[in-house]
Biotite code that builds the C-alpha atoms (Angstrom):
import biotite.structure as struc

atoms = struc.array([
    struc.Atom([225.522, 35.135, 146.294], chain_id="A", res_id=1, res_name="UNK", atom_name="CA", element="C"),
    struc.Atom([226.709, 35.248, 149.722], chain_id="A", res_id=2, res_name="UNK", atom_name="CA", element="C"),
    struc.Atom([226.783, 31.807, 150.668], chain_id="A", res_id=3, res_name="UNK", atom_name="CA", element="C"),
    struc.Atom([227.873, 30.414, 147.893], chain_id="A", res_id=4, res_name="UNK", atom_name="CA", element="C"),
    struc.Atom([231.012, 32.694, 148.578], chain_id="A", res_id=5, res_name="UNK", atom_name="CA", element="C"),
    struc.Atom([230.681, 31.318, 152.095], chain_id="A", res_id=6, res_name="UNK", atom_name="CA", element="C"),
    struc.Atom([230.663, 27.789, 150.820], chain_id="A", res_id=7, res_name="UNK", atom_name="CA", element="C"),
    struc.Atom([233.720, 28.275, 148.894], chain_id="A", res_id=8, res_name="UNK", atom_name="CA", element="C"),
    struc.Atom([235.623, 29.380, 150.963], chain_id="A", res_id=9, res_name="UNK", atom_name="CA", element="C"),
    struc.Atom([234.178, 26.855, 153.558], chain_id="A", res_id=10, res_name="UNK", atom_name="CA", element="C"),
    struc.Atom([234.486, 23.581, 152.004], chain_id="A", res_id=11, res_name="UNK", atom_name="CA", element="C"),
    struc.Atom([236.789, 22.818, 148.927], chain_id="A", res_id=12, res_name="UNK", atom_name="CA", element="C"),
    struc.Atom([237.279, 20.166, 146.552], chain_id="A", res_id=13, res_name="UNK", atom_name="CA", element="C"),
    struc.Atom([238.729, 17.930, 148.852], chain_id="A", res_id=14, res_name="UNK", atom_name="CA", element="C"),
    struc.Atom([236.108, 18.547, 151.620], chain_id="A", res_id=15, res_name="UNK", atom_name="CA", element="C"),
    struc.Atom([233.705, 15.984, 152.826], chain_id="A", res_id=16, res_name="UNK", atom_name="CA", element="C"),
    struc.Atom([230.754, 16.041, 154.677], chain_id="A", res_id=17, res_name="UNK", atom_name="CA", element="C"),
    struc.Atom([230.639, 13.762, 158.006], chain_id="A", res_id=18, res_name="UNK", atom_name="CA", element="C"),
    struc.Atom([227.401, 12.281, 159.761], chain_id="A", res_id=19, res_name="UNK", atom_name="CA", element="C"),
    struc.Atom([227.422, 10.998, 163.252], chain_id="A", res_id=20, res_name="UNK", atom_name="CA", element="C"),
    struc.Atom([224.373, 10.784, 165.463], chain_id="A", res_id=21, res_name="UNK", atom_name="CA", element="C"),
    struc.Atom([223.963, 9.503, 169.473], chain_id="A", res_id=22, res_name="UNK", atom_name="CA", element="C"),
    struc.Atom([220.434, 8.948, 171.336], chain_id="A", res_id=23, res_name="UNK", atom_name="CA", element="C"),
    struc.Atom([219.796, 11.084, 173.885], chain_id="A", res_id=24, res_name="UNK", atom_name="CA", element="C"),
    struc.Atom([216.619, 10.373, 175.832], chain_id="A", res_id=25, res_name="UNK", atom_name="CA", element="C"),
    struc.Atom([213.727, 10.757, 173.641], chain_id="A", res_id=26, res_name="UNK", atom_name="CA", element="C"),
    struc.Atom([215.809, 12.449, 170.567], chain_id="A", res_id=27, res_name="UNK", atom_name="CA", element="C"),
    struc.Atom([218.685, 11.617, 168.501], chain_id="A", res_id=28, res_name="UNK", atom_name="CA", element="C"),
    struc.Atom([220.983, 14.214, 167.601], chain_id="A", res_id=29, res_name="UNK", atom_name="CA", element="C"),
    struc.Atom([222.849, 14.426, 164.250], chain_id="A", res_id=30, res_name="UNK", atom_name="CA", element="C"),
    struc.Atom([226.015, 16.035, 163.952], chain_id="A", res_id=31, res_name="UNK", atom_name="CA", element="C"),
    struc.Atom([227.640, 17.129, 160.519], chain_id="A", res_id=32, res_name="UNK", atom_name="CA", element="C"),
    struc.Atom([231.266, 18.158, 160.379], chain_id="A", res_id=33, res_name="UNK", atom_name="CA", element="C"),
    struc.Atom([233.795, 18.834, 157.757], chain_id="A", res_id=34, res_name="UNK", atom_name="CA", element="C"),
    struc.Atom([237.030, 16.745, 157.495], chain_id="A", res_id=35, res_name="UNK", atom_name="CA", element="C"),
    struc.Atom([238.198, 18.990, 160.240], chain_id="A", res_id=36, res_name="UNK", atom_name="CA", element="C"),
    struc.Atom([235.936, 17.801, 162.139], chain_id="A", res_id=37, res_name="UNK", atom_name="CA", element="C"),
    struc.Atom([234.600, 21.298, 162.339], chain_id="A", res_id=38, res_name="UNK", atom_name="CA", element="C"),
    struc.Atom([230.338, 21.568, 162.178], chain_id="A", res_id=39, res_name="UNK", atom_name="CA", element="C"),
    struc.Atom([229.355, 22.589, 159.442], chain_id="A", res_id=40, res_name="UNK", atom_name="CA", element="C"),
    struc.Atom([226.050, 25.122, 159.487], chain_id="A", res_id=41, res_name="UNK", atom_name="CA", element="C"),
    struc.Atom([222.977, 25.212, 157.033], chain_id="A", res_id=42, res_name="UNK", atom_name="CA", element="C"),
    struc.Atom([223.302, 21.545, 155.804], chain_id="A", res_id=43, res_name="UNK", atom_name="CA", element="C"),
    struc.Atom([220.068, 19.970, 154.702], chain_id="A", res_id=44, res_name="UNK", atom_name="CA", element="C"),
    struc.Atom([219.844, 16.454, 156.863], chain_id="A", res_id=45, res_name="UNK", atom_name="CA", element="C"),
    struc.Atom([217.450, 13.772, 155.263], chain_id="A", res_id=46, res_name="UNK", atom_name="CA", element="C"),
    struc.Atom([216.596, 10.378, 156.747], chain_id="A", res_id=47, res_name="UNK", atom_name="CA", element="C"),
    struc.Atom([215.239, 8.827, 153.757], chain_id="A", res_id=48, res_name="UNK", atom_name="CA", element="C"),
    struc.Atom([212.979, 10.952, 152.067], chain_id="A", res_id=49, res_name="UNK", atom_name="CA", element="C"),
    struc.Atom([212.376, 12.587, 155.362], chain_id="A", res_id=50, res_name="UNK", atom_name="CA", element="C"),
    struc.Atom([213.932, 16.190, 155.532], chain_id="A", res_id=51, res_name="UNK", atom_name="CA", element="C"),
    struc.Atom([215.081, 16.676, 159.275], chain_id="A", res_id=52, res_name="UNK", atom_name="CA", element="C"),
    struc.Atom([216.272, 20.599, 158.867], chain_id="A", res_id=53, res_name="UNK", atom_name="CA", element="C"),
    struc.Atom([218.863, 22.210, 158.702], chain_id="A", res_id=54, res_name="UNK", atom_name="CA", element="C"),
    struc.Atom([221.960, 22.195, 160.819], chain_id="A", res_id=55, res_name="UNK", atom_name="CA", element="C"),
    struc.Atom([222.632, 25.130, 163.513], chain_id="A", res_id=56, res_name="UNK", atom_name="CA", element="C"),
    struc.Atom([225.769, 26.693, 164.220], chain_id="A", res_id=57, res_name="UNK", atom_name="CA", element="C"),
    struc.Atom([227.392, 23.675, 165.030], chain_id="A", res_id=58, res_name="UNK", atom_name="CA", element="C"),
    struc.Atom([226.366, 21.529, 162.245], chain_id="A", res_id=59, res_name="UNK", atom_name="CA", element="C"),
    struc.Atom([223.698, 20.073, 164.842], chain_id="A", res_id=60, res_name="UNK", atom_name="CA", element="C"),
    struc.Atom([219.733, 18.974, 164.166], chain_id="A", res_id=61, res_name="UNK", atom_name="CA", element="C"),
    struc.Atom([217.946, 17.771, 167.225], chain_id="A", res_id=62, res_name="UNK", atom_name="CA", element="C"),
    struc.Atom([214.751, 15.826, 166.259], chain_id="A", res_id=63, res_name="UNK", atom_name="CA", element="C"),
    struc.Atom([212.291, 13.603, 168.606], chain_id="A", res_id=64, res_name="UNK", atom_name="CA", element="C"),
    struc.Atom([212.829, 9.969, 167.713], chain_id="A", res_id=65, res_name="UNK", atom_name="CA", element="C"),
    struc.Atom([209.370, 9.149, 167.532], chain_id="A", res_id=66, res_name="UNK", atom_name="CA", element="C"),
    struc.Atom([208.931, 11.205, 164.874], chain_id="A", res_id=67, res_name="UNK", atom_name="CA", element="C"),
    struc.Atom([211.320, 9.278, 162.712], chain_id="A", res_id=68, res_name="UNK", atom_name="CA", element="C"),
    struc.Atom([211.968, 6.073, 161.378], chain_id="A", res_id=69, res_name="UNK", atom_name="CA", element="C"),
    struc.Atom([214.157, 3.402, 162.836], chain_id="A", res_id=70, res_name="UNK", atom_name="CA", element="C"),
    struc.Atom([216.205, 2.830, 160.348], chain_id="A", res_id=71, res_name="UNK", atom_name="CA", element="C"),
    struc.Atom([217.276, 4.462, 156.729], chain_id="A", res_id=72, res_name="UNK", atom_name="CA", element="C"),
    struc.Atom([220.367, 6.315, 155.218], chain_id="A", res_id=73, res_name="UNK", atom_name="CA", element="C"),
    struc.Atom([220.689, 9.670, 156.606], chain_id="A", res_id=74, res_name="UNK", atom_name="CA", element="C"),
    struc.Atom([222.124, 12.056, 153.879], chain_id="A", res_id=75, res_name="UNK", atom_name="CA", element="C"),
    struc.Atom([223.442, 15.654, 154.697], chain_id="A", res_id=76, res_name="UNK", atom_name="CA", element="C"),
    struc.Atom([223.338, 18.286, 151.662], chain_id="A", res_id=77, res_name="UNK", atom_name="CA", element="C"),
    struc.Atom([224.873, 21.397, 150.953], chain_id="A", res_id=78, res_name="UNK", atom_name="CA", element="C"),
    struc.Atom([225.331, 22.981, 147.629], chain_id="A", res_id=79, res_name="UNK", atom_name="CA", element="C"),
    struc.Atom([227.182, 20.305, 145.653], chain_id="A", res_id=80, res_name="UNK", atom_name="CA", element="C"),
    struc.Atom([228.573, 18.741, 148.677], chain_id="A", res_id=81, res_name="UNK", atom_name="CA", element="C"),
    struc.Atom([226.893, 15.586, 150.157], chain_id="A", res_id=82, res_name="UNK", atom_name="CA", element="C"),
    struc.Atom([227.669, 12.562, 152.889], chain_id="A", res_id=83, res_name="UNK", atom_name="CA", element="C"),
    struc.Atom([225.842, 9.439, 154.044], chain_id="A", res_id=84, res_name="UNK", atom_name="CA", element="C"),
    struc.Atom([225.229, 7.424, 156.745], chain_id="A", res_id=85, res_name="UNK", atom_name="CA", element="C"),
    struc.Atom([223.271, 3.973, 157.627], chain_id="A", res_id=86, res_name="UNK", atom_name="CA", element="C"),
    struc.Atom([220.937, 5.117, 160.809], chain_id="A", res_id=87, res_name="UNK", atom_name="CA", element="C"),
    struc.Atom([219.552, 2.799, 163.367], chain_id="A", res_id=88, res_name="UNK", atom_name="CA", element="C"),
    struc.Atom([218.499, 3.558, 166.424], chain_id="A", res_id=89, res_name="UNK", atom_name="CA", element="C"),
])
């Protein structure tokens, strides 16, 4: 029960989940912050159908961009809380 106390007290009705992502070399990083712009940890990140993780401490997952497609709607998850994106690298 924990985290869903955590949650709570983390994100609230008027919370929103935020995507952004940048290339860096050979991986693309995507970021997931709150609408204070904080990062947000323990978010599930999709591309597709493709689960990428889960965030870190920061609200970051790091992933190798061959790996992944080129293009699709990255979603981020948590509890009943979601946000979307349209990726392309």
């Amino acid at each position: 029960m924990g985290i869903f106390i955590d949650l709570n007290e983390s994100l609230s009705e008027e919370s929103q989940l935020f995507i952004s992502f940048k290339k860096v070399k050979d991986s693309v990083i995507f970021k997931v912050t709150d609408s204070e712009k904080e990062g947000v940890k323990g978010v599930k990140v999709f591309l597709d159908d493709l689960n990428l993780g889960l965030t870190n401490e920061n609200g970051i997952v790091k992933i190798d961009k061959s790996v992944i497609p080129r293009e699709g709607i990255v979603r981020a998850v948590i509890g009943l809380y979601s946000g979307s994106k349209r990726f392309k690298l």
